[in-house]
N, CA and C atoms as a LAMMPS dump frame, in Angstrom:
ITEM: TIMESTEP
0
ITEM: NUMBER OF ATOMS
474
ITEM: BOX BOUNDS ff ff ff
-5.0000000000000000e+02 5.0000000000000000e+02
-5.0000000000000000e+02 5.0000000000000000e+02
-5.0000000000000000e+02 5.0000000000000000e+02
ITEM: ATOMS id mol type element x y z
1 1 1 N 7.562 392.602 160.862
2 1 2 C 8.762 393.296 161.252
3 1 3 C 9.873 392.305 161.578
4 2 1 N 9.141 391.036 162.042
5 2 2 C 10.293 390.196 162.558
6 2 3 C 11.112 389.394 160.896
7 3 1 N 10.444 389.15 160.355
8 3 2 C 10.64 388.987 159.099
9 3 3 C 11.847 389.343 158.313
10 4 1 N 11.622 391.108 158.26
11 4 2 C 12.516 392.084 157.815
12 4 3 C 13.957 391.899 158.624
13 5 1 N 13.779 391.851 159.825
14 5 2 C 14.728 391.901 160.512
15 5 3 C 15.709 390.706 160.676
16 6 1 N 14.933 389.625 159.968
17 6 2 C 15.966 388.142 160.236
18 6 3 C 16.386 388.388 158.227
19 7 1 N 16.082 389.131 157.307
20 7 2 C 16.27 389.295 156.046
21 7 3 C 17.365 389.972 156.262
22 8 1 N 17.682 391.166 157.302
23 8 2 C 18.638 392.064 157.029
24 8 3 C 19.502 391.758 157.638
25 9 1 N 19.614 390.903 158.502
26 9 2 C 20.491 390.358 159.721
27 9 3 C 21.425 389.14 158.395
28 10 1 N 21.054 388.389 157.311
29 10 2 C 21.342 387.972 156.278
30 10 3 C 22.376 388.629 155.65
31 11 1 N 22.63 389.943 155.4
32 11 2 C 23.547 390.895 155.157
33 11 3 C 23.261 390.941 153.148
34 12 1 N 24.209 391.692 152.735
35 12 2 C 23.934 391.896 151.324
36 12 3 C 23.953 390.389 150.587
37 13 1 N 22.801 390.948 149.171
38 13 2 C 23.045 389.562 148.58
39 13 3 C 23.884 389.537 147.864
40 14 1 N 24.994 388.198 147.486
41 14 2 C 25.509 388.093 146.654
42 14 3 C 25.123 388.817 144.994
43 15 1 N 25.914 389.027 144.423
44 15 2 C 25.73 389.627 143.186
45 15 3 C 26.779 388.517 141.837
46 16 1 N 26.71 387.773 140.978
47 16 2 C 27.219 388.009 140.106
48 16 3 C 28.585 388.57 139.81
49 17 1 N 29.832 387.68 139.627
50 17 2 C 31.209 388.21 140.018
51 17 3 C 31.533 387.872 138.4
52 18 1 N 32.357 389.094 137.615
53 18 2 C 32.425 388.836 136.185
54 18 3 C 33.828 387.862 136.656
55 19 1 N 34.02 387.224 135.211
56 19 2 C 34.832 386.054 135.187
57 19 3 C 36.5 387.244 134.609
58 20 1 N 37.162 386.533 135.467
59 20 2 C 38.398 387.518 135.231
60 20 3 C 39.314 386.882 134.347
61 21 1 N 39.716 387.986 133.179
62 21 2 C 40.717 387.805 132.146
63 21 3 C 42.155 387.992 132.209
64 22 1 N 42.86 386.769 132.299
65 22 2 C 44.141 387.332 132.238
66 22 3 C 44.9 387.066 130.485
67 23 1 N 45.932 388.312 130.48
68 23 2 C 46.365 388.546 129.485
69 23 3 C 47.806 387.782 129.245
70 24 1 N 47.585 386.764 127.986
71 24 2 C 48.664 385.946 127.658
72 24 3 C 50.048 386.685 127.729
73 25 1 N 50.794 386.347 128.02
74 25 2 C 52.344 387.45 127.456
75 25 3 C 52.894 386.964 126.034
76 26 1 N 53.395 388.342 125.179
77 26 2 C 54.356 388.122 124.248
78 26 3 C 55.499 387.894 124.139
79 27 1 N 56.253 387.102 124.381
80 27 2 C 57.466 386.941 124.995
81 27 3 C 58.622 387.144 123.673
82 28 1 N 59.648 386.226 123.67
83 28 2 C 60.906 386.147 122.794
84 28 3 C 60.4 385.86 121.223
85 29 1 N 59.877 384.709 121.203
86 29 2 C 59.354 384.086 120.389
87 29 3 C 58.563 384.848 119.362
88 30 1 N 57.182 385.019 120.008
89 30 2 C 56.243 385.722 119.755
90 30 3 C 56.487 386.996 119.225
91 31 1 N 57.622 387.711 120.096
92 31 2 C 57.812 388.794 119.234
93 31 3 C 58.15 389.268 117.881
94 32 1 N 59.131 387.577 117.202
95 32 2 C 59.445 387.695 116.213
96 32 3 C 59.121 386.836 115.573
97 33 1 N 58.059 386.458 115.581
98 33 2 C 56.874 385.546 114.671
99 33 3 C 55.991 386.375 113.575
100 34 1 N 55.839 385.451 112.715
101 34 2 C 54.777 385.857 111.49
102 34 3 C 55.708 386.253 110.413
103 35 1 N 54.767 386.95 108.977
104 35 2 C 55.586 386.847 107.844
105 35 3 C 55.571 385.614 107.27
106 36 1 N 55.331 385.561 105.722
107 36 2 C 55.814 384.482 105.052
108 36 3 C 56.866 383.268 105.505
109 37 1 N 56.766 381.931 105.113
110 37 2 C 57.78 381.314 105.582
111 37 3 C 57.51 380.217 106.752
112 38 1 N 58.145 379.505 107.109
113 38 2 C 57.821 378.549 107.988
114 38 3 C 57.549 377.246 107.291
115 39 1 N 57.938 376.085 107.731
116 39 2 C 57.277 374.726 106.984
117 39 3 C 56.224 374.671 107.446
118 40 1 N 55.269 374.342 106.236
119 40 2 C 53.978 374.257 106.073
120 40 3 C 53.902 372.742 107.273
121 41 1 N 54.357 371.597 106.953
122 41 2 C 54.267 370.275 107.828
123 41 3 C 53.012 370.03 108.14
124 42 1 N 52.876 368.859 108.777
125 42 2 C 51.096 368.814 109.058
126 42 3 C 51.005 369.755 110.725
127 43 1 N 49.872 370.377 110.714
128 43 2 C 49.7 371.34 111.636
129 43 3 C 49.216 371.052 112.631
130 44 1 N 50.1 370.307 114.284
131 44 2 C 49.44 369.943 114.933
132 44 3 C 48.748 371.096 116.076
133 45 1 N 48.395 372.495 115.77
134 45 2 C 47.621 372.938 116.262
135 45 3 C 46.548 373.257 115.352
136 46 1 N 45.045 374.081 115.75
137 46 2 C 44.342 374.596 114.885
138 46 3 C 43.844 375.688 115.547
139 47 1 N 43.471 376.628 115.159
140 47 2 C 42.604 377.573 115.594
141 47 3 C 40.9 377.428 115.414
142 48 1 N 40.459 377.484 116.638
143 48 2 C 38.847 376.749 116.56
144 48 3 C 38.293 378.238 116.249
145 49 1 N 38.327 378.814 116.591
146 49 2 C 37.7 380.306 116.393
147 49 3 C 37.673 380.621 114.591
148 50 1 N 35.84 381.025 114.89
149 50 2 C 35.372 381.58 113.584
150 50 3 C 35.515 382.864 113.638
151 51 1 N 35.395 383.446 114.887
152 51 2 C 34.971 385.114 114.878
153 51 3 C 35.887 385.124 116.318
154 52 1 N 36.503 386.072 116.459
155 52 2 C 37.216 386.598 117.828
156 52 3 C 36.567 388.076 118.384
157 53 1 N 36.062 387.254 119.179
158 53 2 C 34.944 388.656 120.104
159 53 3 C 36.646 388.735 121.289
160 54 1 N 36.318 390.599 121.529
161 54 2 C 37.439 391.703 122.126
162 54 3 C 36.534 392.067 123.633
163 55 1 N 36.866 391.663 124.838
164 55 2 C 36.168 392.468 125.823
165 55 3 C 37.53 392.434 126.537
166 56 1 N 37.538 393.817 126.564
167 56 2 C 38.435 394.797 127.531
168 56 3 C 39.548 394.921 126.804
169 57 1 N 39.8 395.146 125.391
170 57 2 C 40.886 395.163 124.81
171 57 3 C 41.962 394.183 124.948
172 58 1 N 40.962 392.524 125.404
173 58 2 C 41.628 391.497 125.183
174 58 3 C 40.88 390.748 124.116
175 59 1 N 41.608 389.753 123.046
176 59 2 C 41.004 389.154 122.164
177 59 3 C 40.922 387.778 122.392
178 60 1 N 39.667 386.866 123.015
179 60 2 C 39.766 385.315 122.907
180 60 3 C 40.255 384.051 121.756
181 61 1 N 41.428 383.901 121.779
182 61 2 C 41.421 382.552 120.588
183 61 3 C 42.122 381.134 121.158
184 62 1 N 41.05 380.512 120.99
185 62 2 C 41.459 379.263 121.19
186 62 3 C 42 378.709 120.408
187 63 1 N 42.513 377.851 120.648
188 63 2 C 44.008 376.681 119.866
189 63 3 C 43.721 375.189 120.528
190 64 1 N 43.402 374.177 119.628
191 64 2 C 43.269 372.842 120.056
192 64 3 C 44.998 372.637 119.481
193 65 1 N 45.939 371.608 120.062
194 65 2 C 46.484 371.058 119.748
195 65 3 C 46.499 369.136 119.786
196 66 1 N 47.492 368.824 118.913
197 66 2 C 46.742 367.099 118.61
198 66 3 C 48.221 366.603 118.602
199 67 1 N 49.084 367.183 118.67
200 67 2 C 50.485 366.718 118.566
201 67 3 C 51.228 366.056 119.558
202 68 1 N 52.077 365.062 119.605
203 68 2 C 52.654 364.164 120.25
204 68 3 C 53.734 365.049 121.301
205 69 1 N 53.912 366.097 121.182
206 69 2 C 54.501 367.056 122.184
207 69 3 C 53.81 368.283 122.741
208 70 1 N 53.828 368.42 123.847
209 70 2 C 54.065 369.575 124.531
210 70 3 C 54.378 370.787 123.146
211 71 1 N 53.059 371.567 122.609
212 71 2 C 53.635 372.742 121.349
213 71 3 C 53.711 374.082 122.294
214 72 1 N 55.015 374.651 121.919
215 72 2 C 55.125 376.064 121.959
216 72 3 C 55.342 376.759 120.737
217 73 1 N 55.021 378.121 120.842
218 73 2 C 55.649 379.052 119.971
219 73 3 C 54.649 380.147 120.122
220 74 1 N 53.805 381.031 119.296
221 74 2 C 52.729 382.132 119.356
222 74 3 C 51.767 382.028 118.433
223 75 1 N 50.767 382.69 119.289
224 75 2 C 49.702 382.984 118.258
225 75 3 C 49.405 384.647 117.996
226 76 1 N 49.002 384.881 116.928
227 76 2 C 49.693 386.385 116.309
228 76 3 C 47.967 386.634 115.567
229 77 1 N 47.627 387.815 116.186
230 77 2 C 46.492 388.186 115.378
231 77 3 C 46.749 389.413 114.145
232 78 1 N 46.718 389.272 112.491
233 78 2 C 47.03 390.132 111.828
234 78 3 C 45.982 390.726 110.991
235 79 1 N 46.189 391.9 110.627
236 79 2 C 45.249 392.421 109.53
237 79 3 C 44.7 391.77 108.338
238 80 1 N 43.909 391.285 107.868
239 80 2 C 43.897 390.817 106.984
240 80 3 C 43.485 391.894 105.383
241 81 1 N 42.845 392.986 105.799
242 81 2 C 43.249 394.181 104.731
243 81 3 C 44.272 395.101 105.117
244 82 1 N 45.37 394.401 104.89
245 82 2 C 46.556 395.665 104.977
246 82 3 C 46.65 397.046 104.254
247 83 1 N 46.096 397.139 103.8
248 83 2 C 46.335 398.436 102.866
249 83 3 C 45.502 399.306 103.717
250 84 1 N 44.289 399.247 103.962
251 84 2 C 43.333 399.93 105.068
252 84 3 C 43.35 400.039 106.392
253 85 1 N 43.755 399.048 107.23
254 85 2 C 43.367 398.653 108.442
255 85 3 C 44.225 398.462 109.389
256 86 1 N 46.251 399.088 108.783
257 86 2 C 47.251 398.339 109.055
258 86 3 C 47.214 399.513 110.713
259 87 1 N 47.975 399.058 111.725
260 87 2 C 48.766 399.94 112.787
261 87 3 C 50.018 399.435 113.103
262 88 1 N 50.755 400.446 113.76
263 88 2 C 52.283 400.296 113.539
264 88 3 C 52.801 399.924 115.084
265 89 1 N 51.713 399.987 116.033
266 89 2 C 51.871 399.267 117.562
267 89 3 C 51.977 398.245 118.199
268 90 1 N 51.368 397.789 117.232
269 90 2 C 51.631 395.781 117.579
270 90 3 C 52.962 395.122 117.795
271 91 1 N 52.788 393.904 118.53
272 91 2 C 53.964 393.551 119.24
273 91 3 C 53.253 391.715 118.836
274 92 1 N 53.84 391.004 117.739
275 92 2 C 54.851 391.607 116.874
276 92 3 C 54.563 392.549 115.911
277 93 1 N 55.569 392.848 114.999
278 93 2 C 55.656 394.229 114.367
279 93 3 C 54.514 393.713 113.625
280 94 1 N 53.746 394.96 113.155
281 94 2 C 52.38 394.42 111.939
282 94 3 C 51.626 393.937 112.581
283 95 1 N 51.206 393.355 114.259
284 95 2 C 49.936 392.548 114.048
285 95 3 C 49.474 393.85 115.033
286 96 1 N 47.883 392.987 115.203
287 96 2 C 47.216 393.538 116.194
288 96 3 C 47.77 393.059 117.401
289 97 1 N 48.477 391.944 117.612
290 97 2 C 48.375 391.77 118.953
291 97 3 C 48.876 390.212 119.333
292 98 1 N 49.205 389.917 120.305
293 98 2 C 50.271 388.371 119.719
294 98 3 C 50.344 388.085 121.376
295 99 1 N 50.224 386.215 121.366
296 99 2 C 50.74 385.927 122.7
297 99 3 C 51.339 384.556 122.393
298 100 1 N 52.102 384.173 123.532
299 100 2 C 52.942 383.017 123.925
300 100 3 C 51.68 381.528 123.321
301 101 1 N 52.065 380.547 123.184
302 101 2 C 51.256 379.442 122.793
303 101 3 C 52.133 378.521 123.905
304 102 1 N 51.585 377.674 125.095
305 102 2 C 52.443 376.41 125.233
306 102 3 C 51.062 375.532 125.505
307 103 1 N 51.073 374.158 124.571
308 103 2 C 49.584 373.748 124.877
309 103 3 C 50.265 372.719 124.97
310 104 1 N 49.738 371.477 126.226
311 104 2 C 49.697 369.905 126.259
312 104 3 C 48.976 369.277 124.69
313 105 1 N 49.495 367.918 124.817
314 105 2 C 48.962 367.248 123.838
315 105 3 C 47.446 366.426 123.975
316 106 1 N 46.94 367.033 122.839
317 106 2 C 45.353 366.839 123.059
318 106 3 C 44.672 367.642 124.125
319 107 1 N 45.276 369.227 124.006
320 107 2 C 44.457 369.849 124.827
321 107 3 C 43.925 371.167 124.063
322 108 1 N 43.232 371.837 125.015
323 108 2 C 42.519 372.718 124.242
324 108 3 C 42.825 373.991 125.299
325 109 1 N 43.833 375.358 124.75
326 109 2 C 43.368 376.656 125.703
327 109 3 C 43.318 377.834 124.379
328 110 1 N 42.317 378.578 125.474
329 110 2 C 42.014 379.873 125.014
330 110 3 C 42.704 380.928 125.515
331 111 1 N 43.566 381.788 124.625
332 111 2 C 44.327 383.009 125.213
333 111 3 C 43.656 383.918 124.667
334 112 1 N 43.938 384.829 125.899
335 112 2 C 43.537 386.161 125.917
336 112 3 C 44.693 387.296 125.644
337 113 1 N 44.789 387.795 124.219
338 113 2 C 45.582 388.562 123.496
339 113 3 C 45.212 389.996 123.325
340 114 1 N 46.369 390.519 124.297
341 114 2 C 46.423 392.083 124.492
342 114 3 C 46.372 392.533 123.012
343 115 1 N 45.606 393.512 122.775
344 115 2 C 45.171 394.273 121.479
345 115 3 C 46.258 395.524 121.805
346 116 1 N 46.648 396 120.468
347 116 2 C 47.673 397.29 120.931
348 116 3 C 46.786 398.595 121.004
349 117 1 N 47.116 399.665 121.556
350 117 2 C 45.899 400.536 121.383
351 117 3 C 45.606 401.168 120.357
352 118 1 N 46.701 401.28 119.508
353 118 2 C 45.842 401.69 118.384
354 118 3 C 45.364 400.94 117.359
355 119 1 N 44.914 399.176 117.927
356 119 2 C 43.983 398.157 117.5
357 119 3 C 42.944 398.982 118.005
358 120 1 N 42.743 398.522 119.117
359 120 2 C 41.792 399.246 119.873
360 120 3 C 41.167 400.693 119.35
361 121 1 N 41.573 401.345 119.156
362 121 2 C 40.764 402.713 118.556
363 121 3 C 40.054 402.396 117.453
364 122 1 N 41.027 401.715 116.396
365 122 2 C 40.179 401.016 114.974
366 122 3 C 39.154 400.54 115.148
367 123 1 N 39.423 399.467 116.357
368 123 2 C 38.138 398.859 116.482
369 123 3 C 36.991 399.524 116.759
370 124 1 N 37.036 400.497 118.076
371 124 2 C 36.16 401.167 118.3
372 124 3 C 35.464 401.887 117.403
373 125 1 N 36.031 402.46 116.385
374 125 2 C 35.927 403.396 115.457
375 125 3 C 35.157 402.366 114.046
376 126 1 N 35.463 401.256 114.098
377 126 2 C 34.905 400.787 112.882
378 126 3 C 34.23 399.598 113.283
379 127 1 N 33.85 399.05 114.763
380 127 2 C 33.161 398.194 115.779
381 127 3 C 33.319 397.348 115.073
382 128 1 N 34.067 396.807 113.628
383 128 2 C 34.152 395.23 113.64
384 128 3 C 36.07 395.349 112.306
385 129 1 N 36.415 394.214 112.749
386 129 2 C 37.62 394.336 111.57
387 129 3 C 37.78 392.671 110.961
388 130 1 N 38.257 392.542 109.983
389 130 2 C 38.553 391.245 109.15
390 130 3 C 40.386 390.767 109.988
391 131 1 N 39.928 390.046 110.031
392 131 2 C 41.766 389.204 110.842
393 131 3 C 42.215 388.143 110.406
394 132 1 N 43.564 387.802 110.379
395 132 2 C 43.744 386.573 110.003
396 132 3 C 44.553 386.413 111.384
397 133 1 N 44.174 384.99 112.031
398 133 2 C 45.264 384.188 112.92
399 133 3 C 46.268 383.27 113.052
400 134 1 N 47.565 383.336 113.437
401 134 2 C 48.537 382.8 112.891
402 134 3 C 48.886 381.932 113.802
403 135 1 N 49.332 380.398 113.632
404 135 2 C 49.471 379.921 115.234
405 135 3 C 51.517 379.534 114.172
406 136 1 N 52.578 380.173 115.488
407 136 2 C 53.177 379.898 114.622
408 136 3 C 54.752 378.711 116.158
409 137 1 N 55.005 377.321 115.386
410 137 2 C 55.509 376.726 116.631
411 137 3 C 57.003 377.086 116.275
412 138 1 N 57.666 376.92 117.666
413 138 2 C 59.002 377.536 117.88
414 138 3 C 59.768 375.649 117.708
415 139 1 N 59.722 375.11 116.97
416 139 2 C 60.586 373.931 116.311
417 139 3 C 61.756 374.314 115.302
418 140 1 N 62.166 372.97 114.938
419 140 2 C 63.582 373.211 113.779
420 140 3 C 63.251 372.587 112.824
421 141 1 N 62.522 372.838 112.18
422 141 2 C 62.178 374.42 111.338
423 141 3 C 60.86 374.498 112.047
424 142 1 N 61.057 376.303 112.175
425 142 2 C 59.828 376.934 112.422
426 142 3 C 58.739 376.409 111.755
427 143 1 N 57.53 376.014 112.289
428 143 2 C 56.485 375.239 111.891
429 143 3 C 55.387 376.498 111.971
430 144 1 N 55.161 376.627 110.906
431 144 2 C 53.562 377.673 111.034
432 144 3 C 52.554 376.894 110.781
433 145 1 N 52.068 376.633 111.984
434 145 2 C 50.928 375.402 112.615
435 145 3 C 49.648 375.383 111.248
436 146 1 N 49.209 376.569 111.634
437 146 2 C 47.759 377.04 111.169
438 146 3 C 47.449 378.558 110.839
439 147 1 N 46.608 378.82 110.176
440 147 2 C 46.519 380.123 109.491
441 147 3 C 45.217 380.268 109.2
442 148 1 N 44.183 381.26 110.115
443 148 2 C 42.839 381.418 109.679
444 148 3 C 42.856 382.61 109.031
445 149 1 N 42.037 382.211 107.987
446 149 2 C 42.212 383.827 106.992
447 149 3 C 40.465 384.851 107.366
448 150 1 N 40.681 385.466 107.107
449 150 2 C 39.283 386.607 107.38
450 150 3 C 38.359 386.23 108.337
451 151 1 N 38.919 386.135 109.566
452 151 2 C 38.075 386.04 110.204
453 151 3 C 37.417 387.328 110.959
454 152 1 N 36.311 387.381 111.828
455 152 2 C 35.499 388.741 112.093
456 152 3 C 35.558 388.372 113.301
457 153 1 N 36.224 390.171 113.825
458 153 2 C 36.897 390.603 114.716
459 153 3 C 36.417 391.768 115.657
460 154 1 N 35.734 391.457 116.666
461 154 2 C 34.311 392.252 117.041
462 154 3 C 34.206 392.732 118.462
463 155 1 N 33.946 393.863 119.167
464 155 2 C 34.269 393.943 120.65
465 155 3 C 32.295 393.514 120.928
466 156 1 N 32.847 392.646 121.996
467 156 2 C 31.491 391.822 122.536
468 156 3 C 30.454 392.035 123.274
469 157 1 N 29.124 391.724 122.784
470 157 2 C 28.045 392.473 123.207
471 157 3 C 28.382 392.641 124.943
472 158 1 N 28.204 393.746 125.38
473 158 2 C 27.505 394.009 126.548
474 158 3 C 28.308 395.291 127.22
């Protein structure tokens, strides 16, 4: 009994605290990014992501950059079967879903990119989609960093 009683006097056990997501913003830039166009140049960001797993109707993509500046501009998640798969909610116009990029040089972050909701329903509805990711920098001339084509686009086990 004495046992029990120095166990409960302990109070509840800790539990397991999920890791909290915050959602990149789409700002000026971002909003009017993507589309054909941009100098190709050498691309000092990349997109490391093979597959972009979705939990909570946010999408993870990381971006290494290698460039001698401080890069801004956005990263823009788009359909990659437009004819099937397109929605008209995205911010910017046409994508699924788009956020701000500002990365140090030789660093590595992962943003978390608000999905529009009617990404979100697709997804749900068809639990996986084909994407392409656009990393696109706000320079003179617009530099479209990097461009992953078909990648698989998946809300994440659990």
């Amino acid at each position: 009994m004495l046992v029990v009683g120095g166990l409960l006097a302990l109070g509840p056990v800790p539990t397991a605290v999920a890791k909290r997501r915050h959602r990149a913003p789409c700002g000026t830039f971002c909003r009017q990014a993507g589309g054909l166009g941009g100098s190709p140049g050498l691309p000092p960001c990349k997109v490391l992501n093979r597959r972009v797993e979705v939990h909570q109707g946010l999408a993870g993509v990381t971006v290494r950059c290698t460039g001698r500046r401080t890069s801004r501009g956005a990263v823009v998640i788009y359909p990659h079967d437009i004819e099937h798969n397109t929605v008209n909610d995205g911010v910017p116009s046409g994508s699924y879903g788009g956020a701000d990029l500002v990365c140090k040089p030789n660093h590595t972050v992962t943003l978390q990119i608000a999905l529009s909701r009617k990404t979100k329903a697709l997804l749900q509805r068809k639990h996986a989609l084909r994407v392409d990711v656009l990393v696109e920098l706000n320079t003179k001339p617009v530099v479209q960093a990097n461009t992953w084509l078909n990648l698989r686009m998946a809300l994440a086990p659990g």
